[in-house]
C-alpha positions as CSV (number, residue, x, y, z in Angstrom):
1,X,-92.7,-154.3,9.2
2,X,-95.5,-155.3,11.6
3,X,-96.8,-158.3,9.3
4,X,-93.2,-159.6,9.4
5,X,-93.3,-159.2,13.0
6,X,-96.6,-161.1,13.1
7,X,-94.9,-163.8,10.7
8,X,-91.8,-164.3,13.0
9,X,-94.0,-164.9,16.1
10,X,-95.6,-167.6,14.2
11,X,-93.0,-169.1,13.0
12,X,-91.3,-169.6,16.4
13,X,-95.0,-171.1,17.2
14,X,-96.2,-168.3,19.8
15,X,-99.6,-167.1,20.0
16,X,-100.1,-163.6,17.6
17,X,-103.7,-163.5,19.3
18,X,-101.3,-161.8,22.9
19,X,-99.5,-159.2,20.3
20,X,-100.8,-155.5,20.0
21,X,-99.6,-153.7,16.9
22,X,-99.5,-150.1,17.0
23,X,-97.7,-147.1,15.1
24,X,-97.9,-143.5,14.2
25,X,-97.1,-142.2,9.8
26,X,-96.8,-138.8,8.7
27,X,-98.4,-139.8,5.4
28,X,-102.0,-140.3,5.5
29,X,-102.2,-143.0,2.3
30,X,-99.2,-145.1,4.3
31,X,-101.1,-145.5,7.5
32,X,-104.3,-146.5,5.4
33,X,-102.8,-148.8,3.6
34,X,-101.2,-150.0,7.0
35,X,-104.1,-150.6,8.6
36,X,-105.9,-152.2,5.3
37,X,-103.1,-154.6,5.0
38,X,-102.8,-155.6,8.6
39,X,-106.9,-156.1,8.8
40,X,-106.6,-158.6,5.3
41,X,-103.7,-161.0,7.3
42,X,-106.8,-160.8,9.9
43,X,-104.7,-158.8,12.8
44,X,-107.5,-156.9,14.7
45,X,-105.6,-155.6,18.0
46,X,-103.8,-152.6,15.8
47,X,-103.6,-148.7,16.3
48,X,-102.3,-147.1,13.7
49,X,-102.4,-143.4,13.9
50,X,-101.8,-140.6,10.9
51,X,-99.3,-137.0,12.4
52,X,-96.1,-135.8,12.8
53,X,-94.3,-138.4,15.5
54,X,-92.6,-135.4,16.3
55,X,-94.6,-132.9,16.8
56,X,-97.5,-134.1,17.7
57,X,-97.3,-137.9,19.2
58,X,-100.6,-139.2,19.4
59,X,-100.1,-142.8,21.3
60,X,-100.4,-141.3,24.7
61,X,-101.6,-143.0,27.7
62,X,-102.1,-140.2,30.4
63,X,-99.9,-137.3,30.6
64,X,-96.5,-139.6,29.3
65,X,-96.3,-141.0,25.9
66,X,-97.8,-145.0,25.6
67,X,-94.6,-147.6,26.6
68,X,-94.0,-150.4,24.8
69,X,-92.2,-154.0,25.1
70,X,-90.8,-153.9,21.7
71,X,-90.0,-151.1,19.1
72,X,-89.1,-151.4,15.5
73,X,-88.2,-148.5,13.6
74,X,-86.8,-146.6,10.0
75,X,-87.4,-143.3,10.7
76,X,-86.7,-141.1,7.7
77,X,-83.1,-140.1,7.6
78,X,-81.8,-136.9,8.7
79,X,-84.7,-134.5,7.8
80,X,-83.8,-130.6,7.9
81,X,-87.6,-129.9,8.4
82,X,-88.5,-129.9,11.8
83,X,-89.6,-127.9,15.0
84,X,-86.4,-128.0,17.2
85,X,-87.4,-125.2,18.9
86,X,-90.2,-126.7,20.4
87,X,-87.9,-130.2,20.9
88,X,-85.9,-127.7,23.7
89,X,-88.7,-127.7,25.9
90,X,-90.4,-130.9,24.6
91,X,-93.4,-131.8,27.1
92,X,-93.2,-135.1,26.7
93,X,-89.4,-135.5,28.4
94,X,-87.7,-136.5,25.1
95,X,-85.0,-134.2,24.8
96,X,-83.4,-136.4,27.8
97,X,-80.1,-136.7,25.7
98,X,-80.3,-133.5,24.2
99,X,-81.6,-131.2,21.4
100,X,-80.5,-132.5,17.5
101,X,-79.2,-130.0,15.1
102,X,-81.6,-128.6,12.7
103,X,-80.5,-130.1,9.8
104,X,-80.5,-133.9,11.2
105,X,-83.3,-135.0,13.4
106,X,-81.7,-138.4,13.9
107,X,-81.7,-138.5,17.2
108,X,-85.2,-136.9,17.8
109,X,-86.7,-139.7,16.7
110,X,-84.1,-141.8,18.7
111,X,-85.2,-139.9,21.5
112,X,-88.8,-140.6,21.3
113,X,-88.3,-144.2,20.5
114,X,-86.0,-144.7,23.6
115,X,-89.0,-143.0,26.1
116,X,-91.5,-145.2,24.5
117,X,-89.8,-148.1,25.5
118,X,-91.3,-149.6,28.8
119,X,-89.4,-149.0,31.5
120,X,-88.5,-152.7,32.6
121,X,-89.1,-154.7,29.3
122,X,-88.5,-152.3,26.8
123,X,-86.5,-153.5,23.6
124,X,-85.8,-151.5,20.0
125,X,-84.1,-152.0,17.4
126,X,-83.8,-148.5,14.7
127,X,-81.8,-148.4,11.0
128,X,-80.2,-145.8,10.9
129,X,-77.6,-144.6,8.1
130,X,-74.1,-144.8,10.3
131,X,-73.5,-140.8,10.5
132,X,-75.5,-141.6,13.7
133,X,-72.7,-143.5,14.9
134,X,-70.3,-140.6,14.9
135,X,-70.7,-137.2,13.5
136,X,-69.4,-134.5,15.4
137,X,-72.7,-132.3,16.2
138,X,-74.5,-135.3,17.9
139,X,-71.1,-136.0,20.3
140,X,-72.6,-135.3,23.2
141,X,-76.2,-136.7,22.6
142,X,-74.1,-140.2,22.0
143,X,-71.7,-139.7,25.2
144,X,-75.1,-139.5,27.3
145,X,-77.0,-142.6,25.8
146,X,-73.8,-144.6,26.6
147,X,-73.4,-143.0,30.1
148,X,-77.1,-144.1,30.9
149,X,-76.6,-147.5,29.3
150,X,-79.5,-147.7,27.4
151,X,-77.0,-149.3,24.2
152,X,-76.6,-152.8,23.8
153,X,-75.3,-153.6,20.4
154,X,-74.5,-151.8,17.5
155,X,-74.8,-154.0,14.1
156,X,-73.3,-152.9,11.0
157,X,-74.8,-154.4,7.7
158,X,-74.1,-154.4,3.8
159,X,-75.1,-152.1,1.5
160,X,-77.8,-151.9,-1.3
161,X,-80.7,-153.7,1.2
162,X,-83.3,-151.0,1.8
163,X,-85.1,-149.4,-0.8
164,X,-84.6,-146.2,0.6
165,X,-80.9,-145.9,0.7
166,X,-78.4,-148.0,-1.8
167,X,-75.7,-147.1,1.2
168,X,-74.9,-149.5,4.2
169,X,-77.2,-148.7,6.8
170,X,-76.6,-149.5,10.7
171,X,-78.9,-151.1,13.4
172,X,-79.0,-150.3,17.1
173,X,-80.6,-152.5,19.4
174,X,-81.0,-150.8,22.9
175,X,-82.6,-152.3,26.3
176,X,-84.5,-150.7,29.1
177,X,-83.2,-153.6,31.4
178,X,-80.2,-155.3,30.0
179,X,-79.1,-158.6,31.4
180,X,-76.8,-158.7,34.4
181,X,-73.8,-159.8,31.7
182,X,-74.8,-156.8,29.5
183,X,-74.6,-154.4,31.5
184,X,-72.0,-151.6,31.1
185,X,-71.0,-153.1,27.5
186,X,-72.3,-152.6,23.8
187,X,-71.8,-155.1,21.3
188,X,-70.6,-154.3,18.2
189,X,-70.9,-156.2,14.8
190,X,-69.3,-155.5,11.4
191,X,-71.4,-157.9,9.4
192,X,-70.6,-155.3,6.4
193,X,-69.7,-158.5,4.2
194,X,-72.9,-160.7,5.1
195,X,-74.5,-160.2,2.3
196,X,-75.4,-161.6,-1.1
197,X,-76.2,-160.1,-4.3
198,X,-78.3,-161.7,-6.8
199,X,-80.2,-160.5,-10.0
200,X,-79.4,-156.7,-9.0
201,X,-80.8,-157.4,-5.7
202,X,-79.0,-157.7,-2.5
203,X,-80.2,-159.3,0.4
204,X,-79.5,-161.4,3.7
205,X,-79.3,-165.2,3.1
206,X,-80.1,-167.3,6.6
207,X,-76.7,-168.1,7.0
208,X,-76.0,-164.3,7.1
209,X,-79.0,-164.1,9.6
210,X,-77.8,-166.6,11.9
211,X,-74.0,-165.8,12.1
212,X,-75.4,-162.2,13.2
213,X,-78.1,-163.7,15.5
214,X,-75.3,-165.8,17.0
215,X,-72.8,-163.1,17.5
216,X,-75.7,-161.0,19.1
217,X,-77.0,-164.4,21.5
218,X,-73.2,-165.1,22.4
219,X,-72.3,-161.1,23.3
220,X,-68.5,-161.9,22.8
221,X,-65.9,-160.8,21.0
222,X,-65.2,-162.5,17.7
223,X,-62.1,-161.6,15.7
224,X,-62.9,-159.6,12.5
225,X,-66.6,-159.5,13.4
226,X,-67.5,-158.9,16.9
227,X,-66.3,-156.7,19.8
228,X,-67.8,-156.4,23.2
229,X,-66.8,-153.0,24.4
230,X,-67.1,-151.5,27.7
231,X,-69.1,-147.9,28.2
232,X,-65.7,-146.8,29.6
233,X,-64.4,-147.6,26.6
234,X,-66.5,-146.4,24.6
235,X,-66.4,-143.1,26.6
236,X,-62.9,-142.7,26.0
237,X,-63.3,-142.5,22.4
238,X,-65.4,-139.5,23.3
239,X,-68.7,-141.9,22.6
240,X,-67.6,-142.5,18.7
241,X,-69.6,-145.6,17.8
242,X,-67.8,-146.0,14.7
243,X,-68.0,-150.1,14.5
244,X,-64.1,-150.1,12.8
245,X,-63.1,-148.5,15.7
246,X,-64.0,-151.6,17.7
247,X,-64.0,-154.5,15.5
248,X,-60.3,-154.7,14.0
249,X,-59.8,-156.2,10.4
250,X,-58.2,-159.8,10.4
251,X,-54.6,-159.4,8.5
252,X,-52.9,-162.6,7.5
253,X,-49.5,-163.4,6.2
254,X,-48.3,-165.0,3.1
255,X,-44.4,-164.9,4.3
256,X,-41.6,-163.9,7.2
257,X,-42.1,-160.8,6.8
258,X,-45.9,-160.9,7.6
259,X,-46.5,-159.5,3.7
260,X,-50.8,-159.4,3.0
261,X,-52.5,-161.8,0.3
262,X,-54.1,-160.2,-2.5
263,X,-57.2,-160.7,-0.8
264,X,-57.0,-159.5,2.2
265,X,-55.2,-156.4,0.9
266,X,-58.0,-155.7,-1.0
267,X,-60.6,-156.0,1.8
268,X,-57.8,-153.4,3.8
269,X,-58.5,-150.8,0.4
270,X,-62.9,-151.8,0.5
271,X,-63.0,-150.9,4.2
272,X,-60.8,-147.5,4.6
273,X,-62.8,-146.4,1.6
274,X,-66.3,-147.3,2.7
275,X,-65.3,-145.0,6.1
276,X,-63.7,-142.3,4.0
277,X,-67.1,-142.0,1.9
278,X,-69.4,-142.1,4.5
279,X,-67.6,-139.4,6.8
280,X,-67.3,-137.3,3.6
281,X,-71.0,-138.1,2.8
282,X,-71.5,-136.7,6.2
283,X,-69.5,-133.9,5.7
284,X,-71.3,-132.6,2.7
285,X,-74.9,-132.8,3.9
286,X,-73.1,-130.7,6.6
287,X,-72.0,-128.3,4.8
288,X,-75.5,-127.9,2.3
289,X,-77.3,-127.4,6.0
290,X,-74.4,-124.4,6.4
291,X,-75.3,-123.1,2.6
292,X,-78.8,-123.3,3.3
293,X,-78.5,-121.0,6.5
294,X,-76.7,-118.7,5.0
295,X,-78.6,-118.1,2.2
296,X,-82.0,-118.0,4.2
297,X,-80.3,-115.2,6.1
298,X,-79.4,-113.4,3.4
């Protein structure tokens, strides 16, 4: 991730010489290989530290955790293994929206992300799978992050393009300082169907990447793929960032009576099930996290 980073600044033609790389990996062997890798493309302003983010975060300046202008992130998704006892009185302030359940630590690793972020230039962008964007037990951790307007877009993408997770993953993008324009409104993109699949492989093609970049540059609504939403409206939806809640499907009619193609019918049948299966997806990982307790306590 920070090599690509590297290759994007030089591919706009900007100097990588003024660009400090840092990060922090659980796994020992990953953050070695991280910092092998990054001293073979020559990079030689990098930290890159071995713990538990966590628990223990160890790129501190002071007594407050080290701010930064940009953050990209993939934290592992919805680990059960966790201190969240000691997240309730976390030292280091980052239980600002509030303290994750046990069995999905999502949003601590949002949190500490979001207070690592420098207070006027700060930028991130996580992927996260979308039960971020809406399950029930993180409702009010969402409602605050949109009442502090920290949220500027929300960007749906297709699935099968991380390693990780053959399921459509989600990105949100958040500012420190959002542009006058910005402000009070979050962006969301359904680019569910920008994708391509070749050779078993799916992947973004630079069309794909620029219809999104557009959408995210022009922050306005597009029909079927972009919605600009304010925080009062997202609010009233009790803070449910659940991109078809925002961006509407585009129906067409083949006659009078306003009957759908074939096509677009089918699209209708795709995109009610891909919500149905990731709420139930949701649901079950819920209910394992209930089995689990129960039989702990046993």
């Amino acid at each position: 991730m920070l090599i690509s980073c590297l290759a994007e600044v030089k591919r706009k033609g900007g100097d990588t010489r003024t660009i400090g790389l840092y990060g922090q990996e659980l796994i020992n062997i990953t953050a070695a290989i991280a910092r092998m890798n990054l001293v073979l493309h020559g990079v030689s302003d990098f930290d890159i530290r071995s713990g538990n983010t966590l628990h223990d975060p160890s790129l501190i300046e002071g007594d407050h955790l080290k701010a930064f202008d940009v953050v990209l992130a993939n934290p592992p998704y919805s680990i059960k293994k966790w201190n969240r006892e000691a997240w309730q009185s976390d030292k280091w302030g980052r239980n600002f929206l509030g303290t994750p359940p046990q069995g999905r630590a999502d949003y601590a690793f949002f949190q500490h992300i979001l207070k690592s972020m420098d207070p006027k230039t700060g930028r991130c962008a996580i992927l996260f799978p979308h039960g971020v964007l809406f399950r029930n037990e993180e409702e009010e951790m969402r409602t605050r992050l949109v009442e502090v307007d920290l949220l500027e877009c929300v960007l749906g993408l297709g699935p099968n393009l991380f390693y990780n997770s053959p399921m459509e993953a989600c990105v949100l993008i958040c500012r420190t300082t959002k542009p006058a324009k910005r402000d009070g409104k979050v962006l969301f993109i359904n680019a569910v169907n920008e994708v391509a699949r070749e050779k078993a492989q799916s992947f973004l093609k630079p069309e794909h990447q620029a219809k999104i970049l557009e959408a995210y540059r022009d922050f306005a609504d597009k029909p079927g793929f972009a919605f600009v939403a304010t925080t009062r409206e997202v609010l009233a939806k009790g803070g449910d960032l659940s991109i078809p809640k925002y961006v509407e499907k585009v129906t067409s009619s083949s006659d009078e009576e306003g009957t759908q193609d074939l096509l677009t019918a089918w699209s209708s049948f795709e995109d009610d099930g891909r919500a149905f299966w990731t709420e139930m997806d949701s649901l079950v990982e819920m209910l394992d996290g209930v089995v689990a307790k129960e039989a702990n306590n046993a």
